[in-house]
Residue, then its C-alpha position, 0 to 999 in steps of 0.5 A: x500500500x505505501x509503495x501504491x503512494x510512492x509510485x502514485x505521487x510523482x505520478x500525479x505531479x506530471x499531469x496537468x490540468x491546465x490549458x496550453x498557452x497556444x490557441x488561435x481565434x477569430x476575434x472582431x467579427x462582422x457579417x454583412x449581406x451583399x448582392x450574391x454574397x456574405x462577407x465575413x470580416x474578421x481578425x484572426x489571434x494567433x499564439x503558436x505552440x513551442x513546436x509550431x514556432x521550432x517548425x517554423x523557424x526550420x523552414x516549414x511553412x504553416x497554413x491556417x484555414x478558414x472555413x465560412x458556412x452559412x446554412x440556409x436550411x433550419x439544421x445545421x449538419x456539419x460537413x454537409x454545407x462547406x461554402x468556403x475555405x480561405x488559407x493562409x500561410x505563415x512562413x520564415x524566410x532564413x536568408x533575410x531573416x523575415x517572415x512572411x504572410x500570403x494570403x492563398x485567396x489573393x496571393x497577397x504577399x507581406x514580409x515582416x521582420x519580427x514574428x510579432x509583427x507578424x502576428x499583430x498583421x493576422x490581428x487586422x480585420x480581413x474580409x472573406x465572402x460565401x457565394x449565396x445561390x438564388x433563392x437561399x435565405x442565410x439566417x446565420x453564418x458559421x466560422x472556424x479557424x484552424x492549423x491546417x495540418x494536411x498541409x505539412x510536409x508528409x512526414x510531419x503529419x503523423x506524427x502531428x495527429x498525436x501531439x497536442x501542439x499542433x491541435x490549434x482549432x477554435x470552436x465553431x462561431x455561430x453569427x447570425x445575419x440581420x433582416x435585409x429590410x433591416x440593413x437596407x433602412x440602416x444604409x438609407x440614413 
């Protein structure tokens, strides 16, 4: 019995229970109808694990994905009603010591010197659409963002399925629209 406690206190001081300091985050939002459409304008916050950051710094490039739903049904089934996917790409170029954001949907490219930069870039609002076909009538939106890990080079990705690090994911936003009647008086002030 008091070989059961030896074992089971160092044990026990190697869990933890508390939430890792890597996450990523749309923050800001704003959704707005337009003519065939529906813009998502959002920041994106993102603080990369111990591993995503030794990655990066070894030339692998990192890709989040952003994906946009916006169901026009009253169920929401997860899967069934992918509209959009935006990317983007994070990586360090070694010979000027920069880092660099391109933007898949734009082939926008930016270079920062810091890291920080870098992440304070991903803060600033950026607009997505969703293609919306006649006759279907959006009462909300749903937006996540996560770590692309299908993107990886082919031997990290193994791997990266069991380590915690490289599971940056955030939930699922649900945004609803506002009454098109209601956004066309607003516009007419």
């Amino acid at each position: 019995m008091i070989a059961m406690v030896f074992i089971m206190l160092p044990l026990s001081a190697c869990r933890t229970d508390s939430t890792p300091d890597w996450r990523v985050a749309l923050e800001s939002i704003q959704v707005q109808r337009a003519a065939g459409e529906i813009e998502v304008r959002a920041g994106i916050e993102l603080q990369p694990s111990p591993a995503m950051l030794e990655a990066l710094e070894r030339g692998v490039t990192l890709t989040l994905l952003v994906a946009l739903r916006a169901p026009s049904g009253p169920v929401w089934l997860p899967g069934l009603d992918e509209r959009r996917r935006h990317r983007l790409e994070l990586s360090y170029l070694p010979l000027s010591r920069h880092y660099e954001l391109v933007d898949l949907h734009n082939d926008r490219r930016s270079t920062y010197p810091r890291l920080s930069m870098l992440l304070d870039a991903l803060r600033r609002p950026r607009s997505w659409s969703i293609p919306v076909d006649r006759g279907d009538d959006p009462a909300r939106v749903h937006a996540r963002i996560q770590l692309d890990r299908t993107r990886l080079p082919s031997p990290m990705r193994l791997p990266t399925w069991f380590n915690r690090q490289w599971r940056l994911s955030s939930p699922w936003y649900e945004l609803p629209l506002a009454d098109p009647a209601v956004l066309d008086s607003a516009d007419a002030r």
